[in-house]
N, C-alpha and C positions, 0 to 999 in steps of 0.2 A: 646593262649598267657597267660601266667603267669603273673602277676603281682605282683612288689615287693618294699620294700621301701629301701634306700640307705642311708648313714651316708655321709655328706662332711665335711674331714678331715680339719677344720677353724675354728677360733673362733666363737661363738656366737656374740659375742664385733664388729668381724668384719665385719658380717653381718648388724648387726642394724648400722654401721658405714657408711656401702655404699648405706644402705636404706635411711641414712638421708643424704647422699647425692644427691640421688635421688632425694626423697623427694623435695631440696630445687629446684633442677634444673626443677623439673617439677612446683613446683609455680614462677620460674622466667619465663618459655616460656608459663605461665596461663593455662595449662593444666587443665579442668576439672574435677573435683573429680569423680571418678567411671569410666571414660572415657576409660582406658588402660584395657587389659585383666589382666595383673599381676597386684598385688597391689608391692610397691615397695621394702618392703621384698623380695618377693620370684622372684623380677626381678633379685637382688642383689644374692639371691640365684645361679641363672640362670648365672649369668655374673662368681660367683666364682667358680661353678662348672668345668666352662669354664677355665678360670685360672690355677685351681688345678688340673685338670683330665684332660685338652683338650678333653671335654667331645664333641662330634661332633654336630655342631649346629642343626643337624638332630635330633638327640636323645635328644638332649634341650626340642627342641620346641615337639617332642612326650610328654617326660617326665613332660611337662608343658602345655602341651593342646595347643599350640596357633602355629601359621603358621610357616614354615620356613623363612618368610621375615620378621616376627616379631620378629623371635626369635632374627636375625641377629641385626634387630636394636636393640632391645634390647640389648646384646652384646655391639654394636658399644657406645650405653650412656654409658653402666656401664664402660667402656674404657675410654672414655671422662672426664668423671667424677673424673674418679680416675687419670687419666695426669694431671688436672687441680690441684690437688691438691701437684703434685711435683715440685721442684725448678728448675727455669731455670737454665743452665749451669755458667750464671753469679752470681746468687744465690748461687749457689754449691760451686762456686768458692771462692765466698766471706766469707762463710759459714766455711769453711775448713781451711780458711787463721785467721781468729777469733778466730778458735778451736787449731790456733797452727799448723796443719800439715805445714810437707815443699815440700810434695808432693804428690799429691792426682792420683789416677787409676781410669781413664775414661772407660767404660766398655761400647761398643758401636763396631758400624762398621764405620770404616774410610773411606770415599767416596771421593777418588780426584776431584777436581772441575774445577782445570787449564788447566788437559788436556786428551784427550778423549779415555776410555780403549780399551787397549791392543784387545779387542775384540770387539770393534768397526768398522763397515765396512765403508768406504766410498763410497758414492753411483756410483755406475759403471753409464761411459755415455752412453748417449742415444745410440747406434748405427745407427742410422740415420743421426746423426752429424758430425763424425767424417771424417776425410779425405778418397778420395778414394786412391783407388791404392795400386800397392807396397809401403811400409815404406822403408826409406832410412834406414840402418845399418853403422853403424861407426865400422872402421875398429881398 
């Protein structure tokens, strides 16, 4: 095996940006100092890599020594972390209506909710239920 080092095409700024987001998320759930295999740098490293390259969580957690179920959590905070930090849609909205626009582009997938898709099955009945016999036929 070869061993080599790699450049992630990112700010500097926005590494130490989601470290100290980190950072604060792990002193609000008391996380103890030294406790994590990454320190929060190079978690942040780990999550942008991920971001920027869809670097496979496989190759994360190689390239970062630590299990695949950490690396994943891992992942999943730096995720977290960085949603928390965007505006809700009512925020956006507001946000946009202050700034003047008179129409803003939601950039998302639209999910119907009133009624059930086109490729939705309805559950076939039991066959043990159902009437015996011939069905009558309307003519």
């Amino acid at each position: 095996m070869i061993a080599y080092r790699a450049t992630v095409d990112v700010p500097g700024e926005l590494a130490q940006f989601v470290a100290m987001l980190l950072l604060a998320e792990r002193h609000r759930r008391g996380t103890p100092r030294g406790s994590r295999a990454l320190t929060c740098f190079w978690e942040a490293v780990l999550g942008l890599r991920w971001f920027r390259d869809r670097t496979a969580p496989d190759a994360l957690a190689r390239d970062h020594g630590v299990s695949r179920a950490t690396a994943y959590r891992y992942l999943d905070e730096v995720t977290e972390v960085l949603a928390a930090q965007a505006p809700d849609l009512h925020e956006a909205l507001e946000r946009a209506a202050g700034e003047g626009f008179s129409h803003v582009i939601l950039d998302g997938k639209i999910i119907p909710a009133d009624h059930p898709s086109p490729h939705h099955r309805q559950p076939q009945q039991d066959r043990r239920h159902r009437p015996r016999g011939p069905r009558p036929h309307p003519f």
